[in-house]
N, C-alpha and C positions, 0 to 999 in steps of 0.2 A: 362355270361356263354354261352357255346354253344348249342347248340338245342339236342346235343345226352347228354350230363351232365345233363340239365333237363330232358328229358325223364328216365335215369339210376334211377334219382331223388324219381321221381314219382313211378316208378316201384319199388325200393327199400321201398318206403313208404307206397305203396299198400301192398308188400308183407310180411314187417315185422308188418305192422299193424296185418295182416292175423295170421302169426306164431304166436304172444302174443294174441290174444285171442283164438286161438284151441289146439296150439299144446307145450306151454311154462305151464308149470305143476306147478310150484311155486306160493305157495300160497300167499307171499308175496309182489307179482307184483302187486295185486289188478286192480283197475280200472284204467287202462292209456291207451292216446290217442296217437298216433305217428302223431306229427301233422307238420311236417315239415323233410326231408332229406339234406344234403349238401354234397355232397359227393365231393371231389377233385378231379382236371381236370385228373391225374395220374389213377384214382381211387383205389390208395390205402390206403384212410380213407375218413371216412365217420360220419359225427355230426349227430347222430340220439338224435334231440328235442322232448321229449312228454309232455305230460301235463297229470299231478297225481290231482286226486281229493281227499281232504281231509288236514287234516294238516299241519304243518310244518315237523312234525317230522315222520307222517306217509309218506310225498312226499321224503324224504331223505331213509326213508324205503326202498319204491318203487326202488326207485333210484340203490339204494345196490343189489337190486335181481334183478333187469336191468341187471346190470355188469355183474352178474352172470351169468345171461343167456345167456349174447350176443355170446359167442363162440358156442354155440348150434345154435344161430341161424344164426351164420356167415356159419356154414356146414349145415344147411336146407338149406339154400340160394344157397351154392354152388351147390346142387344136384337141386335144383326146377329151378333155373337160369341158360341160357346159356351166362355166361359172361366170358372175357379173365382172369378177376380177380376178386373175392369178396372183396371190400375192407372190414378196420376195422374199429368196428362200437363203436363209442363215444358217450355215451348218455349223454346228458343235459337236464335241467331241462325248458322246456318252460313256464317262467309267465306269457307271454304276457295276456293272456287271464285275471289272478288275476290283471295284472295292469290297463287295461279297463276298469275291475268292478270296481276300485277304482275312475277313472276317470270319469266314468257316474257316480257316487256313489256323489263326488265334485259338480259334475255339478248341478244336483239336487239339495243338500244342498246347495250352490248358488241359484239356481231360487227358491227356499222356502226364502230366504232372512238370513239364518243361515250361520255359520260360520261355515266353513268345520276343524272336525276333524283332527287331524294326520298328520296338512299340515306341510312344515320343517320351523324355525321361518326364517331360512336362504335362502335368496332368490338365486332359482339356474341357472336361465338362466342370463346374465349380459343382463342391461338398453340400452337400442337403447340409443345411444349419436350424436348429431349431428354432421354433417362431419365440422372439422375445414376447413377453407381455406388455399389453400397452395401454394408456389410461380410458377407461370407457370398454374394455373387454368383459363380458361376460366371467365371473366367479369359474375357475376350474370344478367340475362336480369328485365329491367325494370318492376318492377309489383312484380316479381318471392321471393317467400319464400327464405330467408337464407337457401343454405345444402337442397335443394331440388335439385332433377337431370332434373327435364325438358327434351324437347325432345331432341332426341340428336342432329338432325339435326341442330335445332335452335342454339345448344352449338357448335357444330362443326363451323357456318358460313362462309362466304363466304370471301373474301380478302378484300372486302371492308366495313366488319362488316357486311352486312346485310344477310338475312337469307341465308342457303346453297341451291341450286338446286338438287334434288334428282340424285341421281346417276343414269347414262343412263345404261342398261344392254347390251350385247352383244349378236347381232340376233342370234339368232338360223339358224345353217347351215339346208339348206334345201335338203332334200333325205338323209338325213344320217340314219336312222331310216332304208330306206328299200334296202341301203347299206349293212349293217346288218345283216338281217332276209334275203338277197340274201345270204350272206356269211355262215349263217348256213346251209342254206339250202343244197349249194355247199354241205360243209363240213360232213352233214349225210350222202350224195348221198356216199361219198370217205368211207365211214365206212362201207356198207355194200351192 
């Protein structure tokens, strides 16, 4: 994203954080955090993430009166903000936070030596498998683990098999630096 997208970002996050706790009247909103903005490079939408504290069904709640609001606070914004456009404002539910706690929650019952709750019986990431060999691969080097990568240099080698000679780099032209910083300097001078 570019540096004015994140700024837009942040300021939209500062600001509707602001409007849901002073100026957003529904009782229903309760306790929520806006903890993240994404607004489109266009800017016309915008993922407004928070995070509900409380149940499943009280976060859904929340949720509901979010929606509701967001047209009220899409015209605060227009009148508080000097932007070309306000975009529109999409709220999501952010768990990130409930899934951490789950996670330090695992980790724990692990280092107690207990079997962690809740976990799925299906396991979800797939098994690191080792790399078959394949026709046109580089010789294994003597010593070297099967499906292990090694360095490359070593794997790359030289014409006669033995190891590769590192790549020579290309000197640095000299005075080009205040080639340069001559030429801007020129070039202010012609602006004003």
């Amino acid at each position: 994203m570019s540096q004015r997208i994140d700024r837009v970002d942040a300021l939209l996050r500062q600001e509707i954080g602001g409007l849901l706790a002073r100026e957003v009247q529904d009782p229903g909103v309760g306790f929520v955090t806006v903890t993240e903005v994404e607004a489109s490079p266009d800017l016309r939408h915008a993922r407004v993430w928070v995070s509900v504290i409380g149940s499943p069904e009280e976060q859904q709640s929340a949720l509901r009166a979010l929606r509701r609001a967001m047209p009220f606070v899409r015209h605060e914004l227009g009148v508080r903000l000097r932007l070309k456009r306000i975009p529109a404002l999409h709220v999501e539910l952010d768990d990130s936070m409930s899934r951490g706690t789950r996670v330090l929650r695992i980790l724990d019952e692990l280092e107690r030596g207990e079997t962690p709750e809740g976990l799925p019986a299906v396991e979800l990431l797939p098994t690191p498998v080792a790399r078959l060999p394949r026709e046109g691969d580089a010789p294994e080097p003597p010593g070297a683990e099967p499906g292990t990568a090694g360095d490359a240099r070593a794997e790359r080698g030289s014409a006669d098999g033995g190891p590769a000679e590192p790549r020579a780099r290309r000197p640095r032209r000299q005075g080009s630096d205040s080639r340069r910083a001559r030429r801007r300097t020129e070039h202010r001078g012609r602006r004003g």
